[in-house]
CHARMM-style PDB file with segment names, atoms N, HN, CA, C and O in Angstrom:
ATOM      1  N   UNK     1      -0.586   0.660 -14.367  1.00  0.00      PROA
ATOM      2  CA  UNK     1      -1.827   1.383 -14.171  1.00  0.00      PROA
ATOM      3  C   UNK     1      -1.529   2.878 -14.146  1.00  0.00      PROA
ATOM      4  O   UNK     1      -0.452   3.339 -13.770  1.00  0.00      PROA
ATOM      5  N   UNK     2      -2.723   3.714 -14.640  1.00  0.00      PROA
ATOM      6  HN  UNK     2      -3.598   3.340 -14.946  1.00  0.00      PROA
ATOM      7  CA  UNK     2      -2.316   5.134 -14.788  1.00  0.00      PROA
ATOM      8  C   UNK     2      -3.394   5.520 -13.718  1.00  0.00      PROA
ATOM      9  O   UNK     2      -4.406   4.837 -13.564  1.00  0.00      PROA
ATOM     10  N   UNK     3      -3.092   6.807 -12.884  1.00  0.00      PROA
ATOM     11  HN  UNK     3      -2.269   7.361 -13.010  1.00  0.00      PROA
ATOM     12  CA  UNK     3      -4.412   7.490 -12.629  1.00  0.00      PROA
ATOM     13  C   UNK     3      -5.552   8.260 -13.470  1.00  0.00      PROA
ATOM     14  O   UNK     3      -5.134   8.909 -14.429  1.00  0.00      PROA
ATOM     15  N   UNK     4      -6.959   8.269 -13.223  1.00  0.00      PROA
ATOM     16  HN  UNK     4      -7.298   7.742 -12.444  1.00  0.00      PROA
ATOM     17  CA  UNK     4      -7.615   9.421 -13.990  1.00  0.00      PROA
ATOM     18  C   UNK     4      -8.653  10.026 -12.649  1.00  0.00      PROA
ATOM     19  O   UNK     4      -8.648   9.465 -11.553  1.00  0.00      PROA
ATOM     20  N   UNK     5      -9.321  10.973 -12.881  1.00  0.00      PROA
ATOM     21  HN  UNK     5      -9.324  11.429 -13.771  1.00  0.00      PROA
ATOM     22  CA  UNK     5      -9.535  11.835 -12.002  1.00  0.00      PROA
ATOM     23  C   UNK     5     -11.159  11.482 -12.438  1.00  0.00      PROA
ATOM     24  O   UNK     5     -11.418  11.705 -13.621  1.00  0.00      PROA
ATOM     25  N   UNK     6     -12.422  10.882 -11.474  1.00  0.00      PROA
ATOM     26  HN  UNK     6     -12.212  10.700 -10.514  1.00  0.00      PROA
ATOM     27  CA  UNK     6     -13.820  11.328 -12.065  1.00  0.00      PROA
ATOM     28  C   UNK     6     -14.324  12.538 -11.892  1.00  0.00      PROA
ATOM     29  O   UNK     6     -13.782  13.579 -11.520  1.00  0.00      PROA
ATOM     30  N   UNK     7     -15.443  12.294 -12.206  1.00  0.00      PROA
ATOM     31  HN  UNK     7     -15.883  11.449 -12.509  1.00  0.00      PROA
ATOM     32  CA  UNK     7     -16.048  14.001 -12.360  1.00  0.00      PROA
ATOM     33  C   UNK     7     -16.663  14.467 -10.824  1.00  0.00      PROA
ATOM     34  O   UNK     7     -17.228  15.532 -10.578  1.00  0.00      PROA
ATOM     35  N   UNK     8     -16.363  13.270  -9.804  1.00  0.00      PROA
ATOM     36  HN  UNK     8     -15.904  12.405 -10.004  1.00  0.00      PROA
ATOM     37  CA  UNK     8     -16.716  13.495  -8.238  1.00  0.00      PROA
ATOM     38  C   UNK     8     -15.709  14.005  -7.697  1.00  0.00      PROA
ATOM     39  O   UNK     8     -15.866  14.802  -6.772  1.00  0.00      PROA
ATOM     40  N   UNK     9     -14.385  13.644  -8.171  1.00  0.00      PROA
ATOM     41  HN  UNK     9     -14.257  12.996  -8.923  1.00  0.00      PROA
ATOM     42  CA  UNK     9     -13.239  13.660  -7.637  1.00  0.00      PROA
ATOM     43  C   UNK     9     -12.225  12.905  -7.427  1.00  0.00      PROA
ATOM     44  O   UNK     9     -11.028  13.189  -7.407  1.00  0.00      PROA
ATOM     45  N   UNK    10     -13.088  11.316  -7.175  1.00  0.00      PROA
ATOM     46  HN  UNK    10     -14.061  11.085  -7.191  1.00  0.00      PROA
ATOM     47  CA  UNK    10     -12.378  10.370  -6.973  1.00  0.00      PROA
ATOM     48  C   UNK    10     -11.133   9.518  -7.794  1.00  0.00      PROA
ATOM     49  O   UNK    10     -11.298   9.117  -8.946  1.00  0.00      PROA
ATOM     50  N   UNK    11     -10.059   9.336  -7.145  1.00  0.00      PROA
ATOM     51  HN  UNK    11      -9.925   9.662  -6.209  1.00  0.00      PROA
ATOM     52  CA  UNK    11      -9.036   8.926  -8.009  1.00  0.00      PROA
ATOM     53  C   UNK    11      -9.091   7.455  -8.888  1.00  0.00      PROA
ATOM     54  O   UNK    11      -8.547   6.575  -8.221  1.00  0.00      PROA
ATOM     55  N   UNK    12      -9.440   7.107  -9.793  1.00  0.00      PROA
ATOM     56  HN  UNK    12      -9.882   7.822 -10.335  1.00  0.00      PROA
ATOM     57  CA  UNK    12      -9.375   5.595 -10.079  1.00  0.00      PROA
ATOM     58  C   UNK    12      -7.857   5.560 -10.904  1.00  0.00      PROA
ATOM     59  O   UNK    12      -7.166   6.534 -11.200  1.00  0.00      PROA
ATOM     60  N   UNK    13      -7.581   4.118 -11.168  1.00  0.00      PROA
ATOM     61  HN  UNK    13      -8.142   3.326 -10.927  1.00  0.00      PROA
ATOM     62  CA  UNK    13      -7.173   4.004 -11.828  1.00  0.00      PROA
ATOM     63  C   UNK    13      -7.418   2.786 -12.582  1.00  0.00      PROA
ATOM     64  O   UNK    13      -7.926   1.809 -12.034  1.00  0.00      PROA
ATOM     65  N   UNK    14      -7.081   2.789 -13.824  1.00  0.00      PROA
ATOM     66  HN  UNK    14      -6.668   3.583 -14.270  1.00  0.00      PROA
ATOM     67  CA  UNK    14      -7.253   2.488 -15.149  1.00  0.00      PROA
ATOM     68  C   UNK    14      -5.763   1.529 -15.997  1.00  0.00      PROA
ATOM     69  O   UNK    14      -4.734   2.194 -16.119  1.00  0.00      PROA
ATOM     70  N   UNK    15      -5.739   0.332 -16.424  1.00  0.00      PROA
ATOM     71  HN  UNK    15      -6.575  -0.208 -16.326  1.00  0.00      PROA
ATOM     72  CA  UNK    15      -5.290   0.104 -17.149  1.00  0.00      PROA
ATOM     73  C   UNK    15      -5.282   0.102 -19.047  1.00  0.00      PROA
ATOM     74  O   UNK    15      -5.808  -0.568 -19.936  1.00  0.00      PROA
ATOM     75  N   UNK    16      -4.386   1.235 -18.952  1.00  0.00      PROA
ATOM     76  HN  UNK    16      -3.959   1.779 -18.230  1.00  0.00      PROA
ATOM     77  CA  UNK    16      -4.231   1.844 -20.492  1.00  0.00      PROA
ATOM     78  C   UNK    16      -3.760   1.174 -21.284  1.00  0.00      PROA
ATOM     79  O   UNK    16      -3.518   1.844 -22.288  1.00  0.00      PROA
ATOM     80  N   UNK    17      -3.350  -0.320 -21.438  1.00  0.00      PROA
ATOM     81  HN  UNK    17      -3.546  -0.864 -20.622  1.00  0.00      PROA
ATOM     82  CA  UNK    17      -3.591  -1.087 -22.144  1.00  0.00      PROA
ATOM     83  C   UNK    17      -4.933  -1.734 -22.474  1.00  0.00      PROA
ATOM     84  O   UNK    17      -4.905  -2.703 -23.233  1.00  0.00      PROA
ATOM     85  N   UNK    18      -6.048  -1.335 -22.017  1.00  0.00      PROA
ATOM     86  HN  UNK    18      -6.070  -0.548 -21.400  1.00  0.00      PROA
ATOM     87  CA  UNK    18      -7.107  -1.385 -22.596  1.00  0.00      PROA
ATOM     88  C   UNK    18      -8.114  -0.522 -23.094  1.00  0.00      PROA
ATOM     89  O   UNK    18      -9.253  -0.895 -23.377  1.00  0.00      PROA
ATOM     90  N   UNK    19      -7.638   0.763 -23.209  1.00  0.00      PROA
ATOM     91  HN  UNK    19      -6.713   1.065 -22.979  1.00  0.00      PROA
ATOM     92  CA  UNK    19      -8.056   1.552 -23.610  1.00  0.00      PROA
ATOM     93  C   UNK    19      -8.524   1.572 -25.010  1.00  0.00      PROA
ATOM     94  O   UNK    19      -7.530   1.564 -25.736  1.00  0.00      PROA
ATOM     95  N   UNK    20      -9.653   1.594 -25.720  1.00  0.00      PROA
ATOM     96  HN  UNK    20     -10.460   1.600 -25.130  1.00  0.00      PROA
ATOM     97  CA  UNK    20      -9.989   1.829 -27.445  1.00  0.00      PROA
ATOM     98  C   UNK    20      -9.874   3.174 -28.027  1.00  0.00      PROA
ATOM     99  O   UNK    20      -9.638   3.401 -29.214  1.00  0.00      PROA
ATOM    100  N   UNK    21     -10.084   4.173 -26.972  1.00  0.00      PROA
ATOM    101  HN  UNK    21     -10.276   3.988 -26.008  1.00  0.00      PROA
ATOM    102  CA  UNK    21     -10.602   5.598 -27.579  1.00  0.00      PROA
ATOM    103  C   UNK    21     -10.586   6.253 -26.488  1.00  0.00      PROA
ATOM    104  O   UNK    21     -10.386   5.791 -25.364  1.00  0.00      PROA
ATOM    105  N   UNK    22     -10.839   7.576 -26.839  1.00  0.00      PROA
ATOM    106  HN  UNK    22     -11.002   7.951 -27.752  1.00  0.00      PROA
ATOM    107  CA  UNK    22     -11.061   8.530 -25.771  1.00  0.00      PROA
ATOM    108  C   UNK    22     -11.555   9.896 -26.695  1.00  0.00      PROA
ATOM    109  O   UNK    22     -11.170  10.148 -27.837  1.00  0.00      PROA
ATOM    110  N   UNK    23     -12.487  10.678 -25.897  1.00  0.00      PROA
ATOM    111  HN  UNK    23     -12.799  10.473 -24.969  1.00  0.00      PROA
ATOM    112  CA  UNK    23     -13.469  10.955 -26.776  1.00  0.00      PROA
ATOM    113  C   UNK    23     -13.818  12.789 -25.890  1.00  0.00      PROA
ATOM    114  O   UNK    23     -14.610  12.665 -24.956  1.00  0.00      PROA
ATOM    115  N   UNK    24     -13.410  14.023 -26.078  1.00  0.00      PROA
ATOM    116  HN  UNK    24     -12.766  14.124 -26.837  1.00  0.00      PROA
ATOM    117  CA  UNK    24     -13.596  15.119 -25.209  1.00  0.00      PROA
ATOM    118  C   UNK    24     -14.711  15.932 -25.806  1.00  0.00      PROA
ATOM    119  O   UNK    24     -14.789  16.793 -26.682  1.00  0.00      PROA
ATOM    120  N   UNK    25     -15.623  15.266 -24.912  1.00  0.00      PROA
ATOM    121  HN  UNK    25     -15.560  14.566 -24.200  1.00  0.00      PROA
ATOM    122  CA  UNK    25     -16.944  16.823 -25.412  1.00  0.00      PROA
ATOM    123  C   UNK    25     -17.743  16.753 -24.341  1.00  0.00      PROA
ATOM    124  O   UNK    25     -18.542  15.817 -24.289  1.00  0.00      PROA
ATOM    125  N   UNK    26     -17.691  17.763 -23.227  1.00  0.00      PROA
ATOM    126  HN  UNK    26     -17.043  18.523 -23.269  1.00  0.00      PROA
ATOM    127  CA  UNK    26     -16.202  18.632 -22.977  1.00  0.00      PROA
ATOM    128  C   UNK    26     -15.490  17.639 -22.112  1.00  0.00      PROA
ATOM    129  O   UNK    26     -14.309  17.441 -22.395  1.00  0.00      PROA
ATOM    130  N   UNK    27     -16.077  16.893 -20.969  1.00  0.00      PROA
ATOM    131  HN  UNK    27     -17.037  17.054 -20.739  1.00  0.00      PROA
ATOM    132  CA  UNK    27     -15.299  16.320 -20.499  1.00  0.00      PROA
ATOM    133  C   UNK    27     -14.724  15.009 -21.137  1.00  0.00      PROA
ATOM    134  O   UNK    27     -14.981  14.981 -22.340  1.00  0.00      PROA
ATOM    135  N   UNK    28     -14.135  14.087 -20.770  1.00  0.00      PROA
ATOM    136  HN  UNK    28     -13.925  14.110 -19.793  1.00  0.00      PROA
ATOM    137  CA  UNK    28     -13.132  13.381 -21.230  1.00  0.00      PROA
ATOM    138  C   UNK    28     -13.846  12.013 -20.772  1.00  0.00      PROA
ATOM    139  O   UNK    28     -13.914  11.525 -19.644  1.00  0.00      PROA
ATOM    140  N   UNK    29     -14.494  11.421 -22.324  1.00  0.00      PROA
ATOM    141  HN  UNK    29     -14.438  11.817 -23.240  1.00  0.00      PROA
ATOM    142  CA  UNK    29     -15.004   9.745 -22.470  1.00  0.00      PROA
ATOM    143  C   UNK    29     -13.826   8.920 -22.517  1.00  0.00      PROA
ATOM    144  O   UNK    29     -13.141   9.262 -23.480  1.00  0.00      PROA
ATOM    145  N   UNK    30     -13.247   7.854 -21.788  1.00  0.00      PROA
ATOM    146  HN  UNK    30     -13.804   7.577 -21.005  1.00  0.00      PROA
ATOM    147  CA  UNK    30     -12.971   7.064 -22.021  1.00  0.00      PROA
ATOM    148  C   UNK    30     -13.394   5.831 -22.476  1.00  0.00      PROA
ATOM    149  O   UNK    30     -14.134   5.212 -21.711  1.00  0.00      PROA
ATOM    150  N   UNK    31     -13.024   5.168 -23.844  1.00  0.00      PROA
ATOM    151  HN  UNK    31     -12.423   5.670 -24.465  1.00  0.00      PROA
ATOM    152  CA  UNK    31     -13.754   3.493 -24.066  1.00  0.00      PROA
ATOM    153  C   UNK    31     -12.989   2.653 -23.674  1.00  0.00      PROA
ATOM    154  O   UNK    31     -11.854   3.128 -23.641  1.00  0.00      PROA
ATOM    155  N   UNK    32     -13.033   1.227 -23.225  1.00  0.00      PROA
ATOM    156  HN  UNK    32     -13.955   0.841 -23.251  1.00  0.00      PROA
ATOM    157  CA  UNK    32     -12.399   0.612 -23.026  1.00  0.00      PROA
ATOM    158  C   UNK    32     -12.772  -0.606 -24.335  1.00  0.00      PROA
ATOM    159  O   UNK    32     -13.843  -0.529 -24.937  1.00  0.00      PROA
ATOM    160  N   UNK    33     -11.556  -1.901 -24.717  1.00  0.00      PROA
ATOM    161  HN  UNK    33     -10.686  -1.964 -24.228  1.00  0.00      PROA
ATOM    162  CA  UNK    33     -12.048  -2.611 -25.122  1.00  0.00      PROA
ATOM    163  C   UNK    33     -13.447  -3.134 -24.762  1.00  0.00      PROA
ATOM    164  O   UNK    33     -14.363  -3.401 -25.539  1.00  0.00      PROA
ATOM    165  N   UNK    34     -13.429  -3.195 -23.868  1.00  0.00      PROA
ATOM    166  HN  UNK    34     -12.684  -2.978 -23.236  1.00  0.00      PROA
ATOM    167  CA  UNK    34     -14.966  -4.049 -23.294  1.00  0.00      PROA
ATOM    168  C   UNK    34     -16.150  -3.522 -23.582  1.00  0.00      PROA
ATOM    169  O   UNK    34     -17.178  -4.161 -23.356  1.00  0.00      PROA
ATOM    170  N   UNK    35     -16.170  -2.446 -24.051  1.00  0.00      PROA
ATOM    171  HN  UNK    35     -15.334  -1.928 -24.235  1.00  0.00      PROA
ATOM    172  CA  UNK    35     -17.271  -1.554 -24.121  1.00  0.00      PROA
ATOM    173  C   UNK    35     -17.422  -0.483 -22.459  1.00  0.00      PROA
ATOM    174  O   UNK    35     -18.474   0.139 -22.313  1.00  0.00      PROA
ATOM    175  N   UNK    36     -16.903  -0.433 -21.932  1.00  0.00      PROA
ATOM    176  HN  UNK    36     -16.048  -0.939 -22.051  1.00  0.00      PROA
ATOM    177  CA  UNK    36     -17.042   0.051 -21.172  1.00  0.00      PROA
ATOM    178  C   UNK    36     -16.580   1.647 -21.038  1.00  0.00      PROA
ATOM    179  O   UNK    36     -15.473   1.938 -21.492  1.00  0.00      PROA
ATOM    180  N   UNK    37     -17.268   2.528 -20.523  1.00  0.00      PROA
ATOM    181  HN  UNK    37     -18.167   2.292 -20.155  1.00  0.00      PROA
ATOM    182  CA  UNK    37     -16.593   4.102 -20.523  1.00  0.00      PROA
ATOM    183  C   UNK    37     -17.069   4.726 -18.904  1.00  0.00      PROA
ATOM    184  O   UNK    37     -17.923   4.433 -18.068  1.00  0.00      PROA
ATOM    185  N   UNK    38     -16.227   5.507 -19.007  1.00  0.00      PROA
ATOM    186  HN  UNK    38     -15.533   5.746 -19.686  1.00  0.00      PROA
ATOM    187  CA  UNK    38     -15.644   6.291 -17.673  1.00  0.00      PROA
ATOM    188  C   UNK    38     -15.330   7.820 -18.463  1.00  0.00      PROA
ATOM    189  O   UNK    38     -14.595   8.151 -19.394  1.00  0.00      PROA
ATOM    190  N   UNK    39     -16.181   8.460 -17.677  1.00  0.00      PROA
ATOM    191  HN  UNK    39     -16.778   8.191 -16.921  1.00  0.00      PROA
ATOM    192  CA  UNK    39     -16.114  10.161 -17.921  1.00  0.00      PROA
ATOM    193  C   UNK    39     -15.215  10.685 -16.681  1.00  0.00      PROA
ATOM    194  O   UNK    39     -15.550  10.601 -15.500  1.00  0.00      PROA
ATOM    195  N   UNK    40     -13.953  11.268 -17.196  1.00  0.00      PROA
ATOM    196  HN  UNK    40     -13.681  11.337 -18.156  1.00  0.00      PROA
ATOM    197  CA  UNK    40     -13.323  11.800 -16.464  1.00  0.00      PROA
ATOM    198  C   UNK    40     -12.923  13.662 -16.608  1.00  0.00      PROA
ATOM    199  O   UNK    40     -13.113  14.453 -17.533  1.00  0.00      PROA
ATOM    200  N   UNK    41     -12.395  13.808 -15.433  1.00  0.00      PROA
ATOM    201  HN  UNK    41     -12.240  13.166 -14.682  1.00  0.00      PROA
ATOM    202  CA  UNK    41     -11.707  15.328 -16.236  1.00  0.00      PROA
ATOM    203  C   UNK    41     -10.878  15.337 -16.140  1.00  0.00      PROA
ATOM    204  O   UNK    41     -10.578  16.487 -15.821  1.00  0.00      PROA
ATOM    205  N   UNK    42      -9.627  14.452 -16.220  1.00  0.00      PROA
ATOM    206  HN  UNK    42      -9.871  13.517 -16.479  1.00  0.00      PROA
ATOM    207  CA  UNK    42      -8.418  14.539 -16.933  1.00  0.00      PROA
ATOM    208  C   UNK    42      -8.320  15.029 -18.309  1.00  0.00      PROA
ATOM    209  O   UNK    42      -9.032  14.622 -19.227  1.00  0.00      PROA
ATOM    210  N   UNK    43      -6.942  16.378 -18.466  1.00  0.00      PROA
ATOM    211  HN  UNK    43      -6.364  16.709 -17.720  1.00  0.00      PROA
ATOM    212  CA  UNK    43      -6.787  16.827 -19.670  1.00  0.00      PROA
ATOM    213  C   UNK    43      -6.419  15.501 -20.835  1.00  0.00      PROA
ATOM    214  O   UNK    43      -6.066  14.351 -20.572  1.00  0.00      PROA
ATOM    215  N   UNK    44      -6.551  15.871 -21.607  1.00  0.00      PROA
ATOM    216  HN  UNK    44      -6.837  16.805 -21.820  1.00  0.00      PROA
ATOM    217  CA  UNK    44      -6.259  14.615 -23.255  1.00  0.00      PROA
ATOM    218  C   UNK    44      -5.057  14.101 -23.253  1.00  0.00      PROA
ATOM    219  O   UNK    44      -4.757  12.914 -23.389  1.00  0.00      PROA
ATOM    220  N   UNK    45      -4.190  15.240 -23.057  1.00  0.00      PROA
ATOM    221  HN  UNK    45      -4.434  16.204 -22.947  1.00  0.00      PROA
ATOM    222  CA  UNK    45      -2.629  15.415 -23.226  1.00  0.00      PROA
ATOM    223  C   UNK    45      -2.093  15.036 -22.601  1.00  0.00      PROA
ATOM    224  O   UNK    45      -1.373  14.093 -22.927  1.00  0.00      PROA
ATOM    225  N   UNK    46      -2.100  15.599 -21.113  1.00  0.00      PROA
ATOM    226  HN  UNK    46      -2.684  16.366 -20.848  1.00  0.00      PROA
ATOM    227  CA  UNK    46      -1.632  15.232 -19.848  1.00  0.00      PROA
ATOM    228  C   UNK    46      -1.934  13.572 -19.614  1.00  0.00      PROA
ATOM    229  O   UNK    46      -1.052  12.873 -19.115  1.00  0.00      PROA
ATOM    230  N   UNK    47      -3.565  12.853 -20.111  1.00  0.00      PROA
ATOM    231  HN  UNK    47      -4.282  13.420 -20.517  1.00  0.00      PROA
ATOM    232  CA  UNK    47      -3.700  11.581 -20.178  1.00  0.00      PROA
ATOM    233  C   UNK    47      -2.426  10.378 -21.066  1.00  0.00      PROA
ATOM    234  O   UNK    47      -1.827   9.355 -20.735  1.00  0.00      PROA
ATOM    235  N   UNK    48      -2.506  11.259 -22.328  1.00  0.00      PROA
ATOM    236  HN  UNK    48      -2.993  12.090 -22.597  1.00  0.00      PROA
ATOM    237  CA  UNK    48      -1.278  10.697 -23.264  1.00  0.00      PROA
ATOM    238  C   UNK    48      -0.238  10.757 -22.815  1.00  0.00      PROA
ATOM    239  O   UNK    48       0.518   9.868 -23.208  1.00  0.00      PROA
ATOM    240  N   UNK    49       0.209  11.530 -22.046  1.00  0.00      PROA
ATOM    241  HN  UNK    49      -0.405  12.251 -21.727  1.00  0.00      PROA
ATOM    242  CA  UNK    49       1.887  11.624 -21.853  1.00  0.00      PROA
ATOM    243  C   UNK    49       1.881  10.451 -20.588  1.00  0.00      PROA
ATOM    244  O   UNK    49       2.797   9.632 -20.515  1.00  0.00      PROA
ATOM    245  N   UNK    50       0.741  10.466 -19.598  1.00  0.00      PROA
ATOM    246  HN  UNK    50      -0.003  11.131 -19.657  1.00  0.00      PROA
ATOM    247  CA  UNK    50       0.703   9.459 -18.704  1.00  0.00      PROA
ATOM    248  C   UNK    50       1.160   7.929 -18.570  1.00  0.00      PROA
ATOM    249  O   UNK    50       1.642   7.160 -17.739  1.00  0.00      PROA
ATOM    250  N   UNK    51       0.554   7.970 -20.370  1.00  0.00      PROA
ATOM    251  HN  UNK    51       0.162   8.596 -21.045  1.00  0.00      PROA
ATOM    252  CA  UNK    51       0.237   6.683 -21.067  1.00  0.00      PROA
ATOM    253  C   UNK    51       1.952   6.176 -21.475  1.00  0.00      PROA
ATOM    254  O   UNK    51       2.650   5.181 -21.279  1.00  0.00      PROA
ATOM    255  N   UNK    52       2.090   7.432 -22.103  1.00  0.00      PROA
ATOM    256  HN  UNK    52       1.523   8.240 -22.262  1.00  0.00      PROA
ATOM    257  CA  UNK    52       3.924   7.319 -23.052  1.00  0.00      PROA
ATOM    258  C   UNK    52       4.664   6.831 -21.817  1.00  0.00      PROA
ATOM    259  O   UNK    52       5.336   5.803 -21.898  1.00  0.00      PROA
ATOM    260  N   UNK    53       4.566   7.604 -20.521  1.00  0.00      PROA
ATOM    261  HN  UNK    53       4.021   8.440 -20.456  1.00  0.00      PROA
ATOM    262  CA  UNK    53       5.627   7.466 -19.579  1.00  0.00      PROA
ATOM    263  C   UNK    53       5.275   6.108 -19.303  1.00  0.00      PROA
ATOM    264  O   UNK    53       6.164   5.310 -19.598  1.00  0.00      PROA
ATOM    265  N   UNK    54       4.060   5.537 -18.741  1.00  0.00      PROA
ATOM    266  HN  UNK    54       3.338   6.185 -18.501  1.00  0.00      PROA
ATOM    267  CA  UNK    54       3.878   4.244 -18.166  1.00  0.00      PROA
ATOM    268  C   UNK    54       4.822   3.323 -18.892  1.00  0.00      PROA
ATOM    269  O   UNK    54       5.710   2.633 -18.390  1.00  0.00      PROA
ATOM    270  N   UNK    55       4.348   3.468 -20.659  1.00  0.00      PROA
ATOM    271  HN  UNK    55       3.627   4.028 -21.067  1.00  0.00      PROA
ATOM    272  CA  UNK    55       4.913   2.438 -21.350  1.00  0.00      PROA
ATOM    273  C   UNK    55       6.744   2.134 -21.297  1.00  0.00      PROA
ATOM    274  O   UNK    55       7.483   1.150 -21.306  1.00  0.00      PROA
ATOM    275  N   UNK    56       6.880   3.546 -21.241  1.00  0.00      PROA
ATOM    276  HN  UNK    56       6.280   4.346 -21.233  1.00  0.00      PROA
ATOM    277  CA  UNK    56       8.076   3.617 -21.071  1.00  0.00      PROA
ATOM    278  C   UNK    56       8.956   3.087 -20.481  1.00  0.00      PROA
ATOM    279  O   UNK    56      10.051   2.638 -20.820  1.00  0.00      PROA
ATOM    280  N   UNK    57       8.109   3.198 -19.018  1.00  0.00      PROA
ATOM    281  HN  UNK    57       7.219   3.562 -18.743  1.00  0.00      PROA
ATOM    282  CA  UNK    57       8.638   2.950 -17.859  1.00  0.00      PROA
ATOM    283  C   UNK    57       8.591   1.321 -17.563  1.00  0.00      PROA
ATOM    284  O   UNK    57       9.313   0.787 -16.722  1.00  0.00      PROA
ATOM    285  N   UNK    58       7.375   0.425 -18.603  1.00  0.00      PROA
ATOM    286  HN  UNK    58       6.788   0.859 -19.287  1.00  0.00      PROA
ATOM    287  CA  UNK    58       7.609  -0.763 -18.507  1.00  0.00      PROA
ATOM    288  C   UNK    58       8.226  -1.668 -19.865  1.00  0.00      PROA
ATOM    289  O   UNK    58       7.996  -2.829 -20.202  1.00  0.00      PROA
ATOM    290  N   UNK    59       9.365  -0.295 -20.663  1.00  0.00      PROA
ATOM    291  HN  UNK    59       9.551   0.648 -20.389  1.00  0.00      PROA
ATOM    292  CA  UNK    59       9.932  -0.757 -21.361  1.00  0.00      PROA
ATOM    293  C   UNK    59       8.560  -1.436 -22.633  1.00  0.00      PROA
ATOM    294  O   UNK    59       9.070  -1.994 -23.604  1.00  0.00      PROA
ATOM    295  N   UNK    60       7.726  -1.414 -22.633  1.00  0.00      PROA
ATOM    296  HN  UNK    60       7.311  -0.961 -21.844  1.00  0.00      PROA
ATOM    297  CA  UNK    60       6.995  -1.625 -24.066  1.00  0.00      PROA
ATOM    298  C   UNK    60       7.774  -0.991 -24.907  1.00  0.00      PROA
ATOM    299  O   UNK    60       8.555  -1.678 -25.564  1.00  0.00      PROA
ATOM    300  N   UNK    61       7.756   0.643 -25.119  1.00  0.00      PROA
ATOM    301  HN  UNK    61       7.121   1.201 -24.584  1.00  0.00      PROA
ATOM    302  CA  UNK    61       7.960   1.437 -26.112  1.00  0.00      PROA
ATOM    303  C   UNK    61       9.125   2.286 -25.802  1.00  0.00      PROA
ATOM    304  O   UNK    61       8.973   2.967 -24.788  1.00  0.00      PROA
ATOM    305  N   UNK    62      10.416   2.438 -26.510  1.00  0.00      PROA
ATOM    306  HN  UNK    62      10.539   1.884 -27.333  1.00  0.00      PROA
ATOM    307  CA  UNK    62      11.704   3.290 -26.072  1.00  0.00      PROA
ATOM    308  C   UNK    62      11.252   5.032 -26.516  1.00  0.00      PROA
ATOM    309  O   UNK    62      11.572   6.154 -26.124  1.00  0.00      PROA
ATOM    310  N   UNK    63      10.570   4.596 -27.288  1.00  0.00      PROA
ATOM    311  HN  UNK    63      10.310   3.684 -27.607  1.00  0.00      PROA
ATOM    312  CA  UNK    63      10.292   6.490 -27.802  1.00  0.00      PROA
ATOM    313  C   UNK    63       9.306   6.784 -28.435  1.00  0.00      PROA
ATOM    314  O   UNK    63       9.281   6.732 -29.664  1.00  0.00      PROA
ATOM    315  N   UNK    64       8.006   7.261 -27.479  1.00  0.00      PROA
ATOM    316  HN  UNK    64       8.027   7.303 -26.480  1.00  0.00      PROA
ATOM    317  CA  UNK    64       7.153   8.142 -28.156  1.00  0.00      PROA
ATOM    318  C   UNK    64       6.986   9.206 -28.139  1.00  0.00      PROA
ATOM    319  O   UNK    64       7.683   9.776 -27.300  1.00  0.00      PROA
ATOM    320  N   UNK    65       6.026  10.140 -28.982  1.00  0.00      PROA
ATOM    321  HN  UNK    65       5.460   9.677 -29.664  1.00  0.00      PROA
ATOM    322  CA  UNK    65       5.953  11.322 -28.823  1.00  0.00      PROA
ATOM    323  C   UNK    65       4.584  11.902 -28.936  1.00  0.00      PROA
ATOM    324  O   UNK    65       3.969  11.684 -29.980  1.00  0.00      PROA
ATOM    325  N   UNK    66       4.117  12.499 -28.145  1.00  0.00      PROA
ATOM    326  HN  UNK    66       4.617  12.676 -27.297  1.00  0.00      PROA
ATOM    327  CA  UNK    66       2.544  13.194 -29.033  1.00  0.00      PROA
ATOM    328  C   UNK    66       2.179  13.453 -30.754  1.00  0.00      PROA
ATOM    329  OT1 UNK    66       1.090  13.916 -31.092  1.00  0.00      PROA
TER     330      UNK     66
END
């Protein structure tokens, strides 16, 4: 699980293996497979690298990069 930040403040978190998309105008749409979305203000980038490390860290993927 990764953290993301809502637009109240509150911390959720999110499993980024289900993520479809993510979508910034301005703040930050998340889709999920399910159809489901969550507006956050987590940066794009900072979200992706979140994502790389998680995977990383559970050995899915040895090397990604932006």
């Amino acid at each position: 699980m990764i953290s993301v930040t809502k637009l109240d403040g509150r911390k959720y978190w999110i499993n980024p293996h289900m993520i479809e998309s993510m979508e910034e105008s301005p703040d930050l749409t998340i889709t999920f497979l399910s159809g489901k979305k969550i507006v956050v203000k987590d940066n794009p980038s900072e979200l992706i690298n979140q994502i790389i490390s998680y995977r990383q860290k559970i050995g899915i993927v040895s090397n990604q990069e932006l």
